[in-house]
C-alpha positions, 0 to 999 in steps of 0.5 A: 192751432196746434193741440199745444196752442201753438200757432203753426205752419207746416209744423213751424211754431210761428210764435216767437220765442220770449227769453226766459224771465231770467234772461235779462237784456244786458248794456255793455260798454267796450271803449266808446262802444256800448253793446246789448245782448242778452245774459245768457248770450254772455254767460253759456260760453265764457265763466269769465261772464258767469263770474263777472254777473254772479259777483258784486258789480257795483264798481263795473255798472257806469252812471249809464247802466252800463257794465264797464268791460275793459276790452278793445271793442272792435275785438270784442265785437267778435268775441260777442258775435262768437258768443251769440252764434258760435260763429268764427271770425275770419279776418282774410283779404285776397291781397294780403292774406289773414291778418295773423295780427288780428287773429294774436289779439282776438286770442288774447281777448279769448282767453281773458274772457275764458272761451275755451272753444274760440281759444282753440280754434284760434291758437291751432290756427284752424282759421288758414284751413277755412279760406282757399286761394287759388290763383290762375295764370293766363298769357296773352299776346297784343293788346287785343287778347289781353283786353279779352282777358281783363274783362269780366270779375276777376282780379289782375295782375299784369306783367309784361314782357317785351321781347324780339320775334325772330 
């Protein structure tokens, strides 16, 4: 034990963290999807959220005990997941690049929930600077090189060429 009760090691309280008596689970519902964080994971970034549970919400709590959010829930999954761990979202396959479509709607959700810090990430495109594609070139003569060539992890793409040896 620690002089200040803690039970510790190495210097790491092993106690866990209880949330504040004010900090009350909340059940959001999106669409069909219900979502439960706690009220301080909503509030600490958005004044949308501190508006919303500051005010009288009788007509937003469902039968449920829910809160209606009237929001695309696969959007606002990562608006909820932005405001649990400040992490970004990143929406970028190797085939097709970002979806640049996805990330115009996230903005739009951002901004109606008033998260200042995700709007700017998402309006000065930052997401195309946090993926690096490279591509390499490899040329292979018979079937046999080639074969050598497209084992292992990576991704091809193959175009042949045909051609005379003179």
């Amino acid at each position: 034990m620690s002089e200040n009760g803690d039970s510790s090691l190495g210097g790491v309280p092993t106690a866990i963290r209880q949330p504040a008596p004010t900090d009350e689970p909340i059940t959001l519902q999106a669409g069909e999807q219900r979502f439960t964080t706690l009220l301080s994971t909503l509030t600490s970034k958005s004044p949308w959220f501190r508006a919303f549970f500051s005010g009288n919400l009788k007509d937003a709590r469902l039968p449920s005990d829910a809160y209606l959010i009237d929001a695309d829930a696969s959007l606002f999954a990562h608006i909820l997941n932005y405001l649990r761990r400040g992490v970004f979202p990143i929406f970028h396959n190797i085939k097709t690049g970002h979806d640049r479509l996805r990330y115009v709607r996230l903005l739009e959700e951002a901004r109606y929930f008033q998260i200042q810090e995700l709007v700017k990430w998402l309006e000065e495109e930052v997401y195309l600077r946090a993926v690096k594609t490279s591509y390499v070139t490899d040329q292979a003569q018979g079937l046999e090189a080639l074969a050598t060539l497209l084992k292992g992890e990576r991704e091809w793409v193959v175009y042949p060429t045909f051609g005379t040896k003179r």
